[in-house]
C-alpha positions in Angstrom: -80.5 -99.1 -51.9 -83.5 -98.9 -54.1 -84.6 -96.9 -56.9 -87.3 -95.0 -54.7 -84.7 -94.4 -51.7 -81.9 -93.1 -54.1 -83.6 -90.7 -56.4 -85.8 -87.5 -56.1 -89.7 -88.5 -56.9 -89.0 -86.9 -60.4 -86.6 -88.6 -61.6 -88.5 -92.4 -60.6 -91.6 -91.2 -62.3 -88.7 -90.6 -65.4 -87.5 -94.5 -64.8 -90.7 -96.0 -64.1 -91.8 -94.3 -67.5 -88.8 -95.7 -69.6 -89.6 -99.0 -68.6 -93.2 -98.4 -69.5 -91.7 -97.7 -73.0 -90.4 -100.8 -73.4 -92.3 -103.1 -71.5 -96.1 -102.3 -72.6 -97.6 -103.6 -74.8 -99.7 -100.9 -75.5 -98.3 -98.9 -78.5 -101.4 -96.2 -77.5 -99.0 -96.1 -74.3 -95.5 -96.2 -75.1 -96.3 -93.3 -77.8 -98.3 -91.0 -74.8 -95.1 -91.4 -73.2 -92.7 -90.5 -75.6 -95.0 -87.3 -76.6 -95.3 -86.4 -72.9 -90.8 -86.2 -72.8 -90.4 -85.3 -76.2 -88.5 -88.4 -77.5 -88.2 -88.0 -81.4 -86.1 -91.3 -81.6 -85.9 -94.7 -79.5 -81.9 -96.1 -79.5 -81.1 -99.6 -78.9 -77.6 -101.3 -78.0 -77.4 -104.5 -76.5 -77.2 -102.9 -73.4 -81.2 -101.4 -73.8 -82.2 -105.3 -74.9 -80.5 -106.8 -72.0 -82.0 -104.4 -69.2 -85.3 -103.6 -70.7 -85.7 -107.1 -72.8 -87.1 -105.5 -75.9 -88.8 -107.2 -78.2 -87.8 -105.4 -82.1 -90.2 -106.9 -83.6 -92.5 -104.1 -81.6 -90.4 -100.9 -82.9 -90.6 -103.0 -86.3 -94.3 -101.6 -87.0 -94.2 -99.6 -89.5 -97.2 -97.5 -88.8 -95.5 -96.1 -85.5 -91.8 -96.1 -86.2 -89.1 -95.6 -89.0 -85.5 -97.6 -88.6 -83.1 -95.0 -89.4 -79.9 -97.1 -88.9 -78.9 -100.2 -88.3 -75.9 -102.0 -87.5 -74.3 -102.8 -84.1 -77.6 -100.5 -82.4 -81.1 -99.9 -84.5 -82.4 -96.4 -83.8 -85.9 -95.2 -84.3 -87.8 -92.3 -85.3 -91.4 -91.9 -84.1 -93.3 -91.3 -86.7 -96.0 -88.4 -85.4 -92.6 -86.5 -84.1 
């Protein structure tokens, strides 16, 4: 079954979204994003790198993001939040 059979139209907007956070490469976009649901902090496991491939040296920026912790997962505050 796929993503647009099994969910309401809401909640794949929601999906297609996350992914946008990870995969662009805009920071412009992934910020307009995470302002339009409120996200304060980005969380990363192995399990987000694996199914999203993120790249860390993109939540590295300093300008955008603050590493909070570190150790088995990084998490990340937005900095304008």
């Amino acid at each position: 079954m796929k993503v647009s059979e099994k969910y309401p139209v809401e909640i794949r907007f929601r999906i297609e979204n996350v992914s946008s956070i990870y995969f662009t490469g805009s920071e412009k976009k992934a910020i307009e994003l995470m302002n339009k649901y409120n996200i304060n902090y980005v969380y990363i496991s192995q399990l987000e790198e694996l199914m999203y491939h993120v790249k860390l040296n993109k939540l590295e920026e300093k300008i955008y993001y603050e590493l909070v912790y570190q150790s088995s997962v990084q998490i990340y505050k937005i900095k304008n939040s």
